[in-house]
Each structure stands twice: as structure tokens, then as C-alpha cells.
C-alpha positions as CSV (number, residue, x, y, z in Angstrom):
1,X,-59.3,-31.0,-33.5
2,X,-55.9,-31.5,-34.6
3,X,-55.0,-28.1,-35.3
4,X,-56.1,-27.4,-31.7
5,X,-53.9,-29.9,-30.7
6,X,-51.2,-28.3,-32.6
7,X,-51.9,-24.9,-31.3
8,X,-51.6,-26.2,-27.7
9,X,-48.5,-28.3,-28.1
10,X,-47.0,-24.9,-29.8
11,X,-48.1,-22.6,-27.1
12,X,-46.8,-25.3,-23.9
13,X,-43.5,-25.2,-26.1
14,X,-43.3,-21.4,-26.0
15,X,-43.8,-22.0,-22.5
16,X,-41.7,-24.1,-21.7
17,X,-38.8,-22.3,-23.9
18,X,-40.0,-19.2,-21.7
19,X,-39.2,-20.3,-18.6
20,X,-36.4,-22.8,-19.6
21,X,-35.0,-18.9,-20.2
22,X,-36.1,-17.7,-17.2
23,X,-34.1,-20.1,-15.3
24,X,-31.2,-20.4,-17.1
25,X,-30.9,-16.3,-16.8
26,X,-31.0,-16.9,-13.1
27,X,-29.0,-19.8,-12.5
28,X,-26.5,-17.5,-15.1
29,X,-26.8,-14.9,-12.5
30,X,-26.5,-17.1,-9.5
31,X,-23.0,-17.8,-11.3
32,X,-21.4,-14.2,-11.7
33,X,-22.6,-13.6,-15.3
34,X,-22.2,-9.5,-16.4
35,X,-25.6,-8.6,-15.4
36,X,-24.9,-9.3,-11.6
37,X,-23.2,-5.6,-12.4
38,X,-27.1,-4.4,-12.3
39,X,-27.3,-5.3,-8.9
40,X,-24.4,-3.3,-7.6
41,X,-24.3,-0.4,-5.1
42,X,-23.4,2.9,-6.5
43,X,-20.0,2.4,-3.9
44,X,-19.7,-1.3,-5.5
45,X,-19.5,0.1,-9.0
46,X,-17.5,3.2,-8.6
47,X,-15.0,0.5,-6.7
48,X,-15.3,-2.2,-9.6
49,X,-14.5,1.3,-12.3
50,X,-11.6,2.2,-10.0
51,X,-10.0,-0.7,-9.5
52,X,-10.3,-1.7,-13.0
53,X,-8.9,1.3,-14.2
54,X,-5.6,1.1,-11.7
55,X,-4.9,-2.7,-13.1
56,X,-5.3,-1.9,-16.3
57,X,-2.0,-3.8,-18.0
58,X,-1.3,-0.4,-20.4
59,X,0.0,1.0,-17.1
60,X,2.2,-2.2,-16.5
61,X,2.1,-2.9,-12.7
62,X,2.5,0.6,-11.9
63,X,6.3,0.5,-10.9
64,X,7.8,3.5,-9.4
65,X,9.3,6.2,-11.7
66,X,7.2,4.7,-14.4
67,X,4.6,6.2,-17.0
68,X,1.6,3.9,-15.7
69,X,2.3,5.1,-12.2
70,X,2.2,8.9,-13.4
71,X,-1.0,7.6,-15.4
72,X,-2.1,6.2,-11.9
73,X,-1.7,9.6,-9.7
74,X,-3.4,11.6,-12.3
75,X,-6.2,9.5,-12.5
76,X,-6.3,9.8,-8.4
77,X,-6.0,13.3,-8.9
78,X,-9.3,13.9,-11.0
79,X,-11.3,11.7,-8.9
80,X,-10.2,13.3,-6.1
81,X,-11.2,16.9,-8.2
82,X,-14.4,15.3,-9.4
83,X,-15.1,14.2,-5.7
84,X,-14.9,18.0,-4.1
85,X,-11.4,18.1,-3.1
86,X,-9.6,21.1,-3.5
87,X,-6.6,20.0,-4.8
88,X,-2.7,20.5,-3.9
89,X,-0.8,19.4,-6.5
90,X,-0.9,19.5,-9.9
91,X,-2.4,17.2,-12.1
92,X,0.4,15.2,-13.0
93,X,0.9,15.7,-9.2
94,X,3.7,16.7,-6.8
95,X,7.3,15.4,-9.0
96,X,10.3,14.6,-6.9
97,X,13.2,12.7,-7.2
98,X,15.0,9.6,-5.7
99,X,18.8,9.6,-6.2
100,X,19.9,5.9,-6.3
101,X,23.9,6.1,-7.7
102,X,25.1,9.3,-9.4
103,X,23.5,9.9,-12.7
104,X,20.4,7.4,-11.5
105,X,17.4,9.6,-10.3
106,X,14.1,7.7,-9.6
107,X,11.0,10.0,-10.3
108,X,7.8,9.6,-8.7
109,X,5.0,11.6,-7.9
110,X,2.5,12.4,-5.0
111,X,-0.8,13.7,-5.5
112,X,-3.0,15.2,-2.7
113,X,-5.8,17.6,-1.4
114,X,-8.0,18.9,1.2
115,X,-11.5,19.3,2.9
116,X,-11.9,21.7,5.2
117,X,-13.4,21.4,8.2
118,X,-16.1,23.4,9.5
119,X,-15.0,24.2,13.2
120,X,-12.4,27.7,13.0
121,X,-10.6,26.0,16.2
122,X,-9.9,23.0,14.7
123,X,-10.1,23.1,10.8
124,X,-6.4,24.1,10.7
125,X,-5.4,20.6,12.1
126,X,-5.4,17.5,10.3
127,X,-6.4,13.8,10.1
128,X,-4.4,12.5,6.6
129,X,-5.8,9.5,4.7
130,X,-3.1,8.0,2.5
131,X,-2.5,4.8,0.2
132,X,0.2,3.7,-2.1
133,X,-0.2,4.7,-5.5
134,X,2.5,1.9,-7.1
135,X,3.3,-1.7,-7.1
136,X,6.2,-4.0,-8.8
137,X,5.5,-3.5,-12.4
138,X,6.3,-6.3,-14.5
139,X,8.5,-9.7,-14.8
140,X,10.3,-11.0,-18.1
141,X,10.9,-14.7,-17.9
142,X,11.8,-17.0,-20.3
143,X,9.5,-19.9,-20.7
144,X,10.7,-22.6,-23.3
145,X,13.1,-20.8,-24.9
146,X,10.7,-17.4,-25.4
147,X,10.1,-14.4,-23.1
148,X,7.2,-14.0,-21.2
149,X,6.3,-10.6,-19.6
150,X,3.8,-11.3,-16.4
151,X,2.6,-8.1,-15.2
152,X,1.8,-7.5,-11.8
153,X,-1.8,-5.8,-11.7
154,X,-1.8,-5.5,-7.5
155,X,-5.7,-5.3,-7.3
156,X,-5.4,-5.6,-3.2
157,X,-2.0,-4.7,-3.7
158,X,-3.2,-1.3,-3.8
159,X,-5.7,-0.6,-5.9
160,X,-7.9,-1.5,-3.6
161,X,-6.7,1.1,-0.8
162,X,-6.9,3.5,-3.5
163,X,-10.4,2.7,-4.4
164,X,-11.3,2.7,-1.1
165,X,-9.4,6.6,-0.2
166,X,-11.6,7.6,-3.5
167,X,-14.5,6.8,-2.3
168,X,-14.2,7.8,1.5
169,X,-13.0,11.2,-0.2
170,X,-16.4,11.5,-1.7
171,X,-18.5,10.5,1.5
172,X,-16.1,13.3,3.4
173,X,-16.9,15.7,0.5
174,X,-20.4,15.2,0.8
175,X,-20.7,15.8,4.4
176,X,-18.4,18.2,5.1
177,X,-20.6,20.1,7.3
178,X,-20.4,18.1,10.1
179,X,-16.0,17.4,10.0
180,X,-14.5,20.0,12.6
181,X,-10.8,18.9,11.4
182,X,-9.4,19.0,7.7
183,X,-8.9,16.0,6.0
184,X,-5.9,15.5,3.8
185,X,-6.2,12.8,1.5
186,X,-2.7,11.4,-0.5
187,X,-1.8,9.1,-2.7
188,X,1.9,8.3,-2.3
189,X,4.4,7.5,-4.9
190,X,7.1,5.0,-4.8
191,X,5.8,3.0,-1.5
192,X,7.7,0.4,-2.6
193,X,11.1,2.5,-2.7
194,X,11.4,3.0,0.7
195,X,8.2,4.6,1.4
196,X,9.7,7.5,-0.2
197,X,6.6,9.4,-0.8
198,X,5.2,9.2,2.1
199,X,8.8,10.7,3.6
200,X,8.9,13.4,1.4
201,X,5.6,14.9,1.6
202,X,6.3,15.3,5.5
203,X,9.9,15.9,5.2
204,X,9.5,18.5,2.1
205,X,5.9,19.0,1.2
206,X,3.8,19.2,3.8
207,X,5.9,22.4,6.1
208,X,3.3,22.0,9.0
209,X,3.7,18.7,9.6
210,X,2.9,19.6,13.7
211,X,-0.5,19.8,12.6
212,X,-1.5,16.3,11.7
213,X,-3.2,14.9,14.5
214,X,-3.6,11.7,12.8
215,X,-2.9,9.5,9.8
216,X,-4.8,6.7,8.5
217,X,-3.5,4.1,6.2
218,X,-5.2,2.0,3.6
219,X,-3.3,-1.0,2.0
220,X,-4.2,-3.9,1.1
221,X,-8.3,-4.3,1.8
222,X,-9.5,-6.2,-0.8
223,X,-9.5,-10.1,0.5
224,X,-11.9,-9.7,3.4
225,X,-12.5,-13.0,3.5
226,X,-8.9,-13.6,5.7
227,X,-10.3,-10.7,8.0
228,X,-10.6,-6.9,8.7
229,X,-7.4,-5.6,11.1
230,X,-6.7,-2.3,12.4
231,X,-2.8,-1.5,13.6
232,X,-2.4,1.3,15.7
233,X,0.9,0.1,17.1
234,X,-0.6,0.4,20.5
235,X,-1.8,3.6,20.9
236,X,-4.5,3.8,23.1
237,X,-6.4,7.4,22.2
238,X,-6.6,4.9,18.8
239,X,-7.3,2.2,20.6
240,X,-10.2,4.0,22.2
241,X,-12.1,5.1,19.6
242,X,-11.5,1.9,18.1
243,X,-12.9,0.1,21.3
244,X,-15.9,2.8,21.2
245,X,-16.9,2.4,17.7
246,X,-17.3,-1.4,18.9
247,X,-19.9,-0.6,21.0
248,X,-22.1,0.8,18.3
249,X,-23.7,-0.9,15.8
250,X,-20.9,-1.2,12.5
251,X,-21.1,-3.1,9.4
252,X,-18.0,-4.6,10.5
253,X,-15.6,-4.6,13.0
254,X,-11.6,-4.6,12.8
255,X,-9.4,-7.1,14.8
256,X,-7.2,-4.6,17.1
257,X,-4.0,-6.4,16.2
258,X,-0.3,-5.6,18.4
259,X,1.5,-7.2,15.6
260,X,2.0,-5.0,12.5
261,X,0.4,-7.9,9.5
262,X,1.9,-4.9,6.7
263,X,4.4,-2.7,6.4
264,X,3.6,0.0,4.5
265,X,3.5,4.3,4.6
266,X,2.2,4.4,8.3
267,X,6.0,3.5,9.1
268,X,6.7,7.2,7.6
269,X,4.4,8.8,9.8
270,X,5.4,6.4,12.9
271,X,9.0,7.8,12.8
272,X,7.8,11.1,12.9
273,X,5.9,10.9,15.9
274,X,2.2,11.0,14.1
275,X,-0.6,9.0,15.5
276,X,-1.4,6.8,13.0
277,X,-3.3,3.4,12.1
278,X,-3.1,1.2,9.5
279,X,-6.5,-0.5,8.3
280,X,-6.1,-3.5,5.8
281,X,-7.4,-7.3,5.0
282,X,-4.0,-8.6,5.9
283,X,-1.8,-10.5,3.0
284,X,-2.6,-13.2,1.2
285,X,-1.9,-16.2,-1.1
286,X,-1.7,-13.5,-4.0
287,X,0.6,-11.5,-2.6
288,X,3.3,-9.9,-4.7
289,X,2.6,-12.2,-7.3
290,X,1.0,-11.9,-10.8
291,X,-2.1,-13.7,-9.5
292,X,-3.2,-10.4,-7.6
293,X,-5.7,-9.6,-10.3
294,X,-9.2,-8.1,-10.0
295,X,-11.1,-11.1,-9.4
296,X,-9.9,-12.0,-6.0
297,X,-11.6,-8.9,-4.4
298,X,-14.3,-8.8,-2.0
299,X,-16.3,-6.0,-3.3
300,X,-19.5,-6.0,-0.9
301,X,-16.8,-6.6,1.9
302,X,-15.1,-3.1,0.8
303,X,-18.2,-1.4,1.2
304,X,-18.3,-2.6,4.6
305,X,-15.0,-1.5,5.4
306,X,-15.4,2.1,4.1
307,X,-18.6,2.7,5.9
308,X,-16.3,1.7,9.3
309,X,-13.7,3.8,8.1
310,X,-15.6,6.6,7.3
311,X,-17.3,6.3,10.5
312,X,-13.5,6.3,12.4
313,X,-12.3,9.1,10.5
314,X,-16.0,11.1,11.6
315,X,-14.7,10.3,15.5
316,X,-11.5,11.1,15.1
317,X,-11.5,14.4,13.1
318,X,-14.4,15.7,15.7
319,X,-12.3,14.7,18.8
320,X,-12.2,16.9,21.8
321,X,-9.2,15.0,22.5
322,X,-5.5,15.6,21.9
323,X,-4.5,12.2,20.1
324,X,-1.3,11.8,21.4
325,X,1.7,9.7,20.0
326,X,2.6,6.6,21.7
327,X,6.2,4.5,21.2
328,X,4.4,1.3,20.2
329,X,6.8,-1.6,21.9
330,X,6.4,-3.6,18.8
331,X,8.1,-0.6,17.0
332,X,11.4,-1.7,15.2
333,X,14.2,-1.0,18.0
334,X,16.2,1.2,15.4
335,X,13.8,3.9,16.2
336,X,13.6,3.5,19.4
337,X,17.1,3.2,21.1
338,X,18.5,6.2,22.3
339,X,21.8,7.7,20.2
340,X,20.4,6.0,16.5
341,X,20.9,8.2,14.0
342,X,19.7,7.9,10.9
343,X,21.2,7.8,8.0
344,X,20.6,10.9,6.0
345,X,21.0,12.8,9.3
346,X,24.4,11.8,9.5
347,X,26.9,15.0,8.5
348,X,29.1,11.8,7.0
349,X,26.9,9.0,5.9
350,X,28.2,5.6,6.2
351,X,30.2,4.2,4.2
352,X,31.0,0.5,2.4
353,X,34.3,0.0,0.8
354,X,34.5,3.7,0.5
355,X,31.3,4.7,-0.9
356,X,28.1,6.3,1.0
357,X,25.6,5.7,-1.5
358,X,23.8,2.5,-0.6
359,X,23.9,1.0,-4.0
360,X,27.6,0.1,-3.2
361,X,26.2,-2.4,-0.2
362,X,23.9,-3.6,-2.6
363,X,25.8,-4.6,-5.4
364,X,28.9,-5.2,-3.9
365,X,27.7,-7.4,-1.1
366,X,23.9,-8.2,-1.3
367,X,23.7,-9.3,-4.7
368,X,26.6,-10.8,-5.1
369,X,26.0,-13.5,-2.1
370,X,21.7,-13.0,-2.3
371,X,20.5,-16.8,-3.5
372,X,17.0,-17.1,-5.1
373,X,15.2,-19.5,-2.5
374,X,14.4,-22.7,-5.2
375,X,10.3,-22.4,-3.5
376,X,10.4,-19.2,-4.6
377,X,11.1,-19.9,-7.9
378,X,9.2,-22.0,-8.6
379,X,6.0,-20.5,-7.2
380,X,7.1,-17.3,-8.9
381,X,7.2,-14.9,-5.9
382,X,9.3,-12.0,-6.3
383,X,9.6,-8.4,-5.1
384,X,11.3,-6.0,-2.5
385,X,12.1,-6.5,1.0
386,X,12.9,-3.7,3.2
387,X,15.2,-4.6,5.7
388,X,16.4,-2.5,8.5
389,X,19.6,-2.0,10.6
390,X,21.9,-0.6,12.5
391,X,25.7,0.3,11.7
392,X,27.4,0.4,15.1
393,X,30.3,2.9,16.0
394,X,33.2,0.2,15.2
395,X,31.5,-0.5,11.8
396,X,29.7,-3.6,12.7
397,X,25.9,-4.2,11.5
398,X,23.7,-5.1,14.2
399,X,19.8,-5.6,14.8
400,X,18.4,-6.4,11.7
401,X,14.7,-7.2,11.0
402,X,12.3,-6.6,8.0
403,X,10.8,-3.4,7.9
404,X,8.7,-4.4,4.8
405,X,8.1,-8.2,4.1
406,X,7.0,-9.9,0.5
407,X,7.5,-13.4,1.8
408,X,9.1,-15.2,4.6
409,X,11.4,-17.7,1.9
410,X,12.8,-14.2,0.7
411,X,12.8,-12.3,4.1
412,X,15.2,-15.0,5.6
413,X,17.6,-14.9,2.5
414,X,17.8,-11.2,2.8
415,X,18.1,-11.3,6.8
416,X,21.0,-13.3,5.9
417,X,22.7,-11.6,3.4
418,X,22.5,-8.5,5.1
419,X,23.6,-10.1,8.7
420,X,26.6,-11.4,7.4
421,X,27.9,-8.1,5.9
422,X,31.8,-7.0,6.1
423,X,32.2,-3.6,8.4
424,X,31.3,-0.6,7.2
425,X,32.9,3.0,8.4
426,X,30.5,4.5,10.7
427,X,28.5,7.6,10.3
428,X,29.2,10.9,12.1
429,X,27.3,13.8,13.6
430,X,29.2,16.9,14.6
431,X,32.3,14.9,14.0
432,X,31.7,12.1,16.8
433,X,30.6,8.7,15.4
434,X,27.5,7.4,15.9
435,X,25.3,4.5,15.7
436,X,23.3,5.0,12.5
437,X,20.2,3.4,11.3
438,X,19.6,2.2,7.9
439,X,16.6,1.3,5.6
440,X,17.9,-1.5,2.5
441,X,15.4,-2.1,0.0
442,X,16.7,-5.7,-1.7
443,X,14.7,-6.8,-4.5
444,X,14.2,-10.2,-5.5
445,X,12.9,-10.5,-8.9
446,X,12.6,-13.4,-12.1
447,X,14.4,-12.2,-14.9
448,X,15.6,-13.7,-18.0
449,X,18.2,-16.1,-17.2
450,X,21.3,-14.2,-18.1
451,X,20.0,-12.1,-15.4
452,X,18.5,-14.9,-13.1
453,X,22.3,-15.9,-12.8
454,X,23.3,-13.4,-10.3
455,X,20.9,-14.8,-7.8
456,X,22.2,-18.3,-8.1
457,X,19.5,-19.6,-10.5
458,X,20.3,-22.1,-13.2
């Protein structure tokens, strides 16, 4: 009788152990353990592989001109190959250069390639599909008397676009058949340079630049939680297929918004008078910062997204219509007013304390009288605000704005700066002066403190 007893008592204790397991494994679950990764899509995982891959710290915050960003566009480049592509560019993509001061060239690289469309009266027009390939790289600081090198990953910030171009390169791939236009997809170099990549694959890459009927940005769509936005900057042949596509039934649906929540490489394809729109989750607390790490993306969200996306680019690469390019009245006023040149159209550039390289303005003036907002600081934010503006005939800078914000502390410093700046000697064209317009990228970044010093930082 006893050893019955014991027998039972033993086999209600494997029981019990059994399904003390069971539950825990799903309460471990329930709480984000590995095996959650089992439950993925096959778009969830091949955005979890990509995005993993771009943060990875050996490439050090991808900054422009740098080996983890060249790491970055060759990686985007063999997906893209893997994917059906045919590629454009080699596989350490397209090299060009960025001249900063004599003897300082910046080099960066775009990688890009094609489907063809099906339809012979259309497939030799274009619908591109871009995002940024870098982000700020990395931050020394000294933190009780040792260094301290934060690196910043940019997981939304735009590994996440990237992810997301990836992946609606493969669904484009796959159905092919049914796209009458070609779709370009590029990853652009040096964004944060000016959106330089994005200039020079239309300015020296790309010869029939005529023939993009559209361009559609990804940047930043990671955080869906804050909300999915599409910019278009008012055009309405965007705004209509946006607005039709709302009437169908959509995993999601973007927020139409007039104000522009990014800038980023659209701006490129703006000032050359290409439809474009600009689809991202909008910034957040992460922002430019080294908390922009993998775990803050909505994964099931970005599956969402792309199936929209994918489903915009479908409309708008088998349009009937001619899509066709709209001033957008929120567009920055220096591309708008009539007589604004700008600046590297000038036959004589201009010029500050004798020197047309913009470098000059920047060290001369902007850093010399830039001061590290204190909030900044001490929240650690840091990075590059472009700022545009306009160098009147009689020298005098007028109209400035931000034409690519990190953070409003450090916008308003840099509006400052650059409002209060000296004359300059205008630019010419053809010998006459003219009004000129000018892009300043000034960067705001934590340093060790010898270095910290020029911004006013004790």
C-alpha cells in the first residue's frame, strides 16, 4: 500500500513539474523570450536579420565616408542581387566624392538596381524607391576621467527604411509580371552630408533623370506606435491614389500630412521637380541619440507598412496617369522665389572673408559663436542640422529655416548662429550678381572635452 502511495505521489509530482514547465515556457513567451522568433513571419524575420545586420557596432554608426557604411551598401547590394534585381553598380557600389576644403574629400557610395516592367510603353519610365544607407557614427565622451565611445546604431534611423526597401524589392521581384513601369530601387550614401547621394545619382548617375515619374522615400518607419505618415508636399495625383487606396481595405492607413515630420532625400528629388513622397513613423524620443537601438522597433507594424507600400508603388507604377509635379506651398521659399540661384550654379560661388568653400563660414563663424544648448548636453543629443538660406545681392543672409532638423534645442542655436552672420560677397551668374541659395550642414556633436570647448561646454 505504501509503495502505491509512493508511486502516486511520484507520478502527481512529475505532473505537476510537467506543467509547472508548461507554464513557465508560456508565461516566458508571453514576455519576449528567443523562441517568440518561432512565431515570426517570413517578412518579420528577414526584417529582424536586416536590421540586425545594419546596427551591428563593427560597422560603428555607419557615418559617411566610413568602412561600416561601405560594409552597409554592399550588404544592400547582395540582398538586392539575391532578391532579383539586376544590379547597377558594383558591389562596393557607385564611389563618389564630397570635396569639403582642399585636400578634404568625403567618400561615399550609392548602390542601386532595377526591375523591369512588363508594359513596352511604359517600362522605360520609372518609379524610384530610395532610403539612406548612413547615420552619425559614433561619440567619444569622457565619463569620469575615461573615454567612452557610444555608438549610434540608428535602428529607425535607417535601418529600418532599408529593411523595409529590401523587402519591397523582393515582393516587386516576385511579381514582376504585373509592374508596367520599372522600379529603381537605391540606397543613398551620405544622407546626412547634405543629401549628397541622393543629388548625385540625379545630377551625375542617373542621365535620364526625365524619366522618373515618381520617387518614394523610406526613412525612419520603425516606431509605429507614434503613427504611419505619408508626405507628398501636396501633390494631388499623390494625394489621389493615396485617398483611393483609403477606400480599399489596407493593413494600414497613412496620415496625409501638409507639414514635412522629416527631412530627408525626397528634398533631392523635390528640387528637381520629381513627384515624390515620403513614407515614415515620424521622429521619436530616440532620435539621433545612442538609444536608437534595435529593440525600439515595431516589427509586426513594418509588415504592415510594406504591404501598404507595396500596394502604392503597384498603383502608381501602373498609372494611366501623368503624375505631375506640384510646388508644394510648404516647400522651403529658397526653391521657390523667382531669381535664387543656387549655389554651385553660380559661375562665382559666394564668398566669406574671401573664401568660396563653405568650410570657411563654418569655422570661421559658426563654430566659433555655436553654443552647446546645456538640455542638450545633458540628454546627450547630438548630430547635424541642415540649415538653409539665402545670400542676397548686397551680401546679406536672409530667410533661414532648417532644411533637416535633429532637435528643436539645436535647430534654434544653429538658426541663430547662422542669422546673425557678417556679409558675405554675393554669387554671380554670367557676371551679374545674384541672389544665391545655400545648404549649411552644422554639426553638433559630444566630444572629449578639449574638443567640447569650442562649443562653450565646460
Amino acid at each position: 500500500m505504501r509503495n502505491m502511495e509512493r508511486s502516486l505521489c511520484k507520478a502527481a509530482a512529475v505532473c505537476c513539474a510537467v506543467l509547472s514547465c508548461l507554464v513557465s515556457h508560456a508565461q516566458y513567451v508571453n514576455e519576449g523570450d528567443p523562441y517568440m522568433d518561432l512565431y515570426d513571419s517570413e517578412t518579420v524575420s528577414a526584417f529582424k536579420k536586416h536590421v540586425s545586420y545594419i546596427t551591428s557596432a563593427q560597422f560603428e554608426g555607419r557615418k559617411p565616408g566610413s568602412e561600416g557604411e561601405k560594409a552597409v551598401a554592399e550588404y544592400v547590394g547582395s540582398c538586392l542581387k539575391e532578391y532579383g534585381v539586376e544590379m547597377l553598380t558594383p558591389d562596393e557600389g557607385e564611389v563618389f566624392g564630397i570635396s569639403r576644403t582642399p585636400g578634404d574629400t568625403l567618400t561615399s557610395r550609392n548602390v542601386y538596381g532595377f526591375i523591369q516592367g512588363y508594359d513596352r510603353s511604359l517600362n522605360g519610365r520609372y518609379i524610384v524607391i530610395g532610403a539612406r544607407l548612413d547615420n552619425l557614427g559614433t561619440n567619444v565622451m569622457t565619463v569620469d576621467g575615461r573615454e567612452v565611445t557610444q555608438i549610434y546604431a540608428g535602428a529607425n534611423g535607417n535601418a529600418s527604411g532599408l529593411a523595409m526597401m529590401l523587402e519591397l524589392a523582393r515582393m516587386v521581384s516576385t511579381n514582376s509580371l504585373i509592374f508596367r513601369r520599372s522600379v529603381i530601387f537605391v540606397g543613398f550614401g551620405a544622407s546626412t552630408e547634405t543629401f549628397a547621394g541622393a543629388w548625385y545619382f540625379l545630377n551625375r548617375s542617373f542621365s535620364d533623370r526625365n524619366l522618373i515619374d515618381a520617387m518614394v522615400n523610406l526613412d525612419m518607419v520603425g516606431t509605429g506606435e507614434n503613427g504611419f505618415y505619408a508626405y507628398t508636399a501636396s501633390n494631388s495625383d499623390l494625394n489621389s491614389i493615396i485617398a483611393m487606396l483609403s477606400g480599399q481595405l489596407q493593413p494600414v492607413y497613412p496620415e496625409l500630412r501638409s507639414d514635412e515630420l522629416y527631412p530627408s532625400d525626397h528634398r533631392a528629388f523635390y528640387s528637381a521637380g520629381i513627384p515624390s513622397v515620403h513614407f515614415t513613423t515620424g521622429q521619436y524620443s530616440g532620435h539621433n541619440t545612442p538609444r536608437d537601438t534595435e529593440d525600439i522597433i515595431d516589427y509586426g507594424m513594418m509588415e504592415r507598412e510594406l504591404e501598404y507600400v507595396y500596394n502604392f508603388v503597384l498603383e502608381l507604377a501602373n498609372t494611366d496617369r501623368d503624375i505631375a509635379f506640384v510646388n508644394s506651398p510648404e516647400k522651403n521659399s529658397v526653391a521657390e522665389e523667382d531669381g535664387v540661384v543656387a549655389y554651385y550654379d553660380c559661375d562665382q560661388r559666394p564668398m566669406f572673408l574671401n573664401s568660396a568653400d563653405p568650410r570657411q563660414f563654418l569655422e570661421k563663424w559658426v563654430y566659433q559663436y555655436l553654443r552647446y544648448p546645456p538640455e542638450a548636453v545633458r540628454d546627450g543629443i547630438q548630430g547635424t542640422v541642415q540649415v538653409n538660406f539665402i545670400i542676397d545681392k548686397d551680401g546679406k543672409v536672409r530667410d533661414v529655416s532648417i532644411a533637416k532638423s535633429v532637435d528643436p534645442l539645436l535647430d534654434e542655436e544653429a538658426l541663430r548662429v547662422i542669422s546673425a552672420s557678417p556679409k558675405w560677397r554675393p554669387g554671380r551668374l554670367r557676371g551679374e550678381k545674384v541672389r544665391t541659395s545655400m545648404t549649411i550642414p552644422v554639426e553638433f556633436r559630444l566630444e572629449k572635452k578639449s574638443e567640447r570647448r569650442k562649443f562653450g561646454i565646460r
